[in-house]
Steps between C-alpha positions, in 0.01 A plus 500: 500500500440728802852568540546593131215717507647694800846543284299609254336762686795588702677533164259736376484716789867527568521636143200737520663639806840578363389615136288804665777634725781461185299666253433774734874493615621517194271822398617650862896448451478586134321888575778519801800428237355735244440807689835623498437487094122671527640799614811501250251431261224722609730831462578435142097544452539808750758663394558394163172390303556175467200309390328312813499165188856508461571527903215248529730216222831607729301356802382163319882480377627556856250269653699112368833638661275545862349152465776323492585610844118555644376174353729313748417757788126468463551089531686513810232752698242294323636146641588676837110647532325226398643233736569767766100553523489155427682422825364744664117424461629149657395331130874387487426272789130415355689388148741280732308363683259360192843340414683741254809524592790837418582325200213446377400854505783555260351414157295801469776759596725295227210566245449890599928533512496349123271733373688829661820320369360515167387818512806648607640292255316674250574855611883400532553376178248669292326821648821617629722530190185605316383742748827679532581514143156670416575717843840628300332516172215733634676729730770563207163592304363748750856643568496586100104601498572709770844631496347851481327515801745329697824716420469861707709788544760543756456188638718161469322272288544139574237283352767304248725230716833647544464854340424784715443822263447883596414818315415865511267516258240248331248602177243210536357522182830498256686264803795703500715597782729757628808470741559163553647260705495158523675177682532178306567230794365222293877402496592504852920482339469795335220710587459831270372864605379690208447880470332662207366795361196389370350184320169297428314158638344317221428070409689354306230323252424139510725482869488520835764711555466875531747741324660778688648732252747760692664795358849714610599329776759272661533102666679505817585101578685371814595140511700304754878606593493863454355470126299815321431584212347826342362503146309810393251478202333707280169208451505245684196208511382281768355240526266357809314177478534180301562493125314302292161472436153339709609330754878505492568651853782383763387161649618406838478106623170613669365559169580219330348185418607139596655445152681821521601440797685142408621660166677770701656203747621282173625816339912494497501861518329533817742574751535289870331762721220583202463093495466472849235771509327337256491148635360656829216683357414147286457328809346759690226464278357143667684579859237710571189395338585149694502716831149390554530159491778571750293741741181201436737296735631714757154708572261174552642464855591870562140529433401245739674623779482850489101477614548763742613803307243461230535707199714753572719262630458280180607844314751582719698150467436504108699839511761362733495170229539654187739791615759243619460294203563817247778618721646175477411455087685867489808339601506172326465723182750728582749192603372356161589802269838560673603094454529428813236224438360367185167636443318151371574419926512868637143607372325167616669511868184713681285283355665207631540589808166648631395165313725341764323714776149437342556120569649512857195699626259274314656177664483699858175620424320132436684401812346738718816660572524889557717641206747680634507847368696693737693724270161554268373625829755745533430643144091492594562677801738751306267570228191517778704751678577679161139547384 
C-alpha cells in the first residue's frame, strides 16, 4: 500500500513537473517561429491598411503549421528540465533509493508523450490543412480589398506569386494604369514580358482571380532552345489568381486533407514524382507528431545526466536534439520524393532510430553507466562557443 501510494505520488509529480515547462515551451517556440511572420504581417497594417482582425485570423491560421514542429520541441526541453533539476536537486537518488527504479519512472513521461502526440496529431491532420487553406483564402481577399493601396507608381509591384508588374502612371480611384510592363513567370517554360500602353485592374465577380485588362501592346515569350515569340495586340486580358468561385484556389499537398491526400495517391493520372510527393507528405503527417513519444525516450536519461549544466544546458542539448533530427528528416524526405527510398520506410527512419538511441541510453542509464556522448559534446561545446 505504501509503495503504491509513493507511485502514485511520484506519478503525479513527474507529470506536474513536465506539463508546466511544455505548456510554457510550447508558447516560447511558437512566438520564436512566428516572428519572422509578425513583421511580414505587421507592414501590411503599416503600410497598407490592413485591418489588425484580418492580420490577427492570418496568425491563428499560421499558428497549427508551428505546432506541429514546437509541440515536439517543447516536450523534449520539458523532459530534459524536469529530470535535469530532478537530478540535480539529488531527488533522482531520493526516488531510487525508496525503490523506484529508471523504468519505473517511465509511465508518466509515456502519458505526457501521448498527449503531445495527440496534439500534434491534431494540428497535423486537421489545423494544418485548415489553417493554410483559410491563410490562402484570406490573403487572396485582402490582395482584392486592397489592390488599390498596394499597386504604386514607378515601382515593381510584386504582391501576386510569379507576376512582377511596373508602370508610369496609376489613377487610384478609376484603377487604371499607364505604361506598363509586366513579367508572367508563373510558367517557368515560357515566361512572358508584356508592354502596354495603358489598361485597368478590376475582380472578376464571384472569383478569386483578378482581371488585368491591357491595351496596344505586345507579348515577348522565350522558351527553351532559342524559342521567341512576339505577338502584338490591340486588347489583350489577363488573368491573375484562381478561377472559380469561394474557395477554389490552387491547393498544394500542405493544404490538403488526409482524404485528399489518398485520392490524389489512388488517382491514375497522378504522375510518379507527383505520387511520390504525395505519399511523403501523407506520412509526414504522423512522423512528426510521434516525435514526442520518440524524444520521451531519449531525454529521460539525457536529463538525468546532464545535472551539471542545468537549464541552459537542458536548452542547449534540446537544440542540438531536434536540429539533428530535422536535418536528418530533411533528407529522408528528399531521398523519399526522388525514389531513392519508399516513403512508407524513408519518413519513419528518424524516428526509428533516435528510438534506437532513446533505448541504449535508458539501458546504460539504469545501469549506472556514463552515456557516452562524446560527439553531442562536441556540438554543446560548438553551440556554447557560438552563443
Amino acid at each position: 500500500m505504501y509503495h503504491l501510494t509513493v507511485k502514485r505520488i511520484l506519478t503525479l509529480y513527474i507529470i506536474r513537473e513536465i506539463s508546466s515547462l511544455f505548456l510554457l515551451g510550447i508558447v516560447i517556440f511558437t512566438l520564436v517561429l512566428l516572428m519572422g511572420r509578425l513583421i511580414t504581417l505587421t507592414d501590411l497594417v503599416v503600410s497598407h491598411g490592413v485591418p489588425l482582425a484580418d492580420v490577427s485570423r492570418m496568425v491563428l491560421y499560421l499558428v497549427p503549421s508551428f505546432l506541429v514542429f514546437t509541440i515536439p520541441m517543447a516536450f523534449l526541453l520539458a523532459v530534459l528540465l524536469a529530470f535535469g533539476r530532478l537530478s540535480a536537486d539529488n531527488e533522482i537518488v531520493v526516488i531510487k533509493a525508496s525503490g523506484v527504479s529508471l523504468i519505473q519512472m517511465l509511465p508518466p513521461v509515456i502519458v505526457c508523450a501521448l498527449v503531445a502526440v495527440l496534439l500534434a496529431l491534431g494540428a497535423s491532420t486537421i489545423g494544418v490543412p485548415w489553417g493554410n487553406s483559410a491563410f490562402k483564402e484570406l490573403s487572396f481577399q485582402i490582395l482584392k480589398r486592397n489592390i488599390t493601396a498596394t499597386i504604386r507608381e514607378k515601382t515593381f509591384w510584386d504582391d501576386i506569386p510569379g507576376v512582377v508588374m511596373y508602370t508610369d502612371q496609376y489613377e487610384e480611384q478609376s484603377r487604371t494604369l499607364k505604361g506598363v510592363v509586366i513579367h508572367d513567370g508563373r510558367n517557368p517554360d515560357l515566361p512572358m514580358t508584356i508592354f502596354a500602353r495603358d489598361g485597368a485592374v478590376s475582380s472578376e465577380p464571384g472569383s478569386q482571380a483578378l482581371l488585368l485588362s491591357l491595351h496596344d501592346g505586345s507579348i515577348h515569350i522565350a522558351g527553351s532552345g532559342g524559342l521567341y515569340r512576339l505577338v502584338h495586340f490591340g486588347e489583350y486580358s489577363m488573368t491573375v489568381g484562381e478561377k472559380g468561385s469561394g474557395t477554389e484556389l490552387s491547393r498544394n499537398e500542405p493544404d490538403m486533407w488526409l482524404s485528399e491526400l489518398q485520392r490524389k495517391i489512388d488517382d491514375p493520372g497522378t504522375s510518379v514524382k507527383n505520387r511520390l510527393k504525395t505519399v511523403a507528405e501523407f506520412h509526414s503527417r504522423f512522423t512528426f507528431p510521434c516525435a514526442s513519444l520518440v524524444f520521451a525516450i531519449l531525454a529521460v536519461p539525457l536529463g538525468i545526466q546532464n545535472r551539471r549544466a542545468g537549464k541552459s544546458g537542458g536548452f542547449t542539448v534540446s537544440i542540438a536534439i531536434i536540429l539533428v533530427y530535422y536535418v536528418l528528416m530533411s533528407v529522408v524526405r528528399t531521398l523519399a520524393e526522388r525514389g531513392v527510398v519508399h516513403p512508407a520506410v524513408a519518413l519513419w527512419i528518424p524516428n526509428l532510430v533516435f528510438l534506437g538511441m532513446g533505448l541504449f541510453f535508458i539501458r546504460m542509464a539504469s545501469l549506472e553507466r556514463r552515456i557516452p556522448l562524446v560527439p553531442l559534446r562536441r556540438v554543446l561545446d560548438y553551440f556554447r562557443r557560438a552563443t
